[in-house]
C-alpha positions as CSV (number, residue, x, y, z in Angstrom):
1,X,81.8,95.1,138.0
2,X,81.0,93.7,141.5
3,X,79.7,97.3,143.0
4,X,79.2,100.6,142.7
5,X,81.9,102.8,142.0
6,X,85.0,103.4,138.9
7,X,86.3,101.3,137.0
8,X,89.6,101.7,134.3
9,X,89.9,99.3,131.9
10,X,93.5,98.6,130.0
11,X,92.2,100.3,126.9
12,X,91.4,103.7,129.0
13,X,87.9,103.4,129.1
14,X,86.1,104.8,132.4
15,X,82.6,102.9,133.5
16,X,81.1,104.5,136.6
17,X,78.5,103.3,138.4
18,X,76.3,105.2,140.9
19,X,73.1,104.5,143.0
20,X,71.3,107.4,143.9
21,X,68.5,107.5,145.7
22,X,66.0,109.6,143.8
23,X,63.7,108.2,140.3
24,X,66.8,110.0,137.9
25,X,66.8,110.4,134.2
26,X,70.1,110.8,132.4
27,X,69.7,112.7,129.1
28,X,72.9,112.0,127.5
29,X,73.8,108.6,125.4
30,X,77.3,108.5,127.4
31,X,74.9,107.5,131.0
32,X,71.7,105.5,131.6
33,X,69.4,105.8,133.6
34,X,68.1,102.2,135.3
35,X,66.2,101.0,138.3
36,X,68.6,99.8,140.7
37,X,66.0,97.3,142.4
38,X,66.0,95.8,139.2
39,X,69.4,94.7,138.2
40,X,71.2,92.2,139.8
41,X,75.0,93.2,140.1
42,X,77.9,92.1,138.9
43,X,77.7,93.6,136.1
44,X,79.6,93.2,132.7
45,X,80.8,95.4,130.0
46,X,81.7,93.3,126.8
47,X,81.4,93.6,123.0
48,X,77.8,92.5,121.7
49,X,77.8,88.8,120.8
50,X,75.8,87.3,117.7
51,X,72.1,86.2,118.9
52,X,71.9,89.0,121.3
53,X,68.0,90.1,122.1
54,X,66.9,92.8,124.3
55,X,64.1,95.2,124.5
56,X,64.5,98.5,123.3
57,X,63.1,101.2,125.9
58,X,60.1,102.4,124.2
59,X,58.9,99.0,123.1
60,X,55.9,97.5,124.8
61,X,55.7,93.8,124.1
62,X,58.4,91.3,122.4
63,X,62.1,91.7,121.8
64,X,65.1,92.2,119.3
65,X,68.1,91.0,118.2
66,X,70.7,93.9,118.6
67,X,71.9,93.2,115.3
68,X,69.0,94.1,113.7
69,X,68.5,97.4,116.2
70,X,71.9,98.8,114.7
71,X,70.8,97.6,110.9
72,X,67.8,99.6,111.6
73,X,69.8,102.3,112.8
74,X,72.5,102.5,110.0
75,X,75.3,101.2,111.7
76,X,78.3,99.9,109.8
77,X,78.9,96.2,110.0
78,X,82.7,97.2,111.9
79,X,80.4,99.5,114.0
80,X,78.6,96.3,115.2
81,X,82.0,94.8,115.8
82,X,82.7,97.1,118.0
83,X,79.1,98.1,120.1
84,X,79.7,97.2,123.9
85,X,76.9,95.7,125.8
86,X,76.3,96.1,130.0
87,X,74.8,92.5,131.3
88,X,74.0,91.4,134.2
89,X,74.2,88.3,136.8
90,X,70.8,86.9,135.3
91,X,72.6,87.5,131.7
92,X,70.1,90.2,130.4
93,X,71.0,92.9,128.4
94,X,70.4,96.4,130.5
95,X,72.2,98.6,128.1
96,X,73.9,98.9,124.9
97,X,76.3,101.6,125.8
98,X,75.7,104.9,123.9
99,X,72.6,103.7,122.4
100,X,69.6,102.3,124.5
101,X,68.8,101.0,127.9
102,X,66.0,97.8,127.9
103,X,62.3,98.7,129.4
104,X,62.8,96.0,131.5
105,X,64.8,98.3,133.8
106,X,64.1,101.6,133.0
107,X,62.9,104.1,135.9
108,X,59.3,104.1,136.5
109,X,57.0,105.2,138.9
110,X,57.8,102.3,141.0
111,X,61.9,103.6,141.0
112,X,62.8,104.4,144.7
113,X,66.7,104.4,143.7
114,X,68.3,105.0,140.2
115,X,71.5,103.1,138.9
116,X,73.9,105.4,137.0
117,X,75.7,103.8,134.3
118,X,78.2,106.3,132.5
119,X,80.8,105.1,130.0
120,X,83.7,107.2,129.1
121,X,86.6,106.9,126.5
């Protein structure tokens, strides 16, 4: 995803992406919420690969493999087969769709213009 706007993919899934250019906070797991200043576009949706780490928002200091993020959260070993990941150019993990986005990008005081991330079925 080179830019902002919709995107259909063959299976009928909808991403849509939207800069805005206020510090917003999405509250539902279907959109995040990111800095836009802080990722670097084009951006991809694909299924989580084995050895994948990111930083859950909430966690100060280190990292974790997604696998063990969805063990801890009592996902099914086909749910993990199946949980879709947004990355970046620099190849970081900014948001594992319907679950969490990575501090590194979240919206802080610093936020001048917030990346919308929705992802619909």
């Amino acid at each position: 995803m080179p830019e902002t706007g919709t995107y259909v993919f063959g299976d009928g899934r909808h991403v849509r992406l939207e800069v805005v250019p206020t510090a917003t906070i999405s509250r539902t797991a279907d959109t995040a919420s990111l800095d836009a200043a802080k990722v670097h576009f084009p951006l991809t949706l694909r299924p989580v690969s084995p050895g994948d780490r990111f930083v859950p928002f909430g966690m100060k200091k280190g990292s974790r493999l997604v696998s063990d993020y969805l063990t801890d959260r009592k996902r099914s070993v086909l749910a993990k087969l199946h949980q879709l990941a947004v990355v970046d150019a620099s190849g970081a993990l900014v948001w594992l769709v319907g679950e969490r986005t990575d501090q590194r990008f979240c919206v802080d005081s610093q936020t001048v213009s917030t990346l919308l991330l929705s992802v619909a079925p």
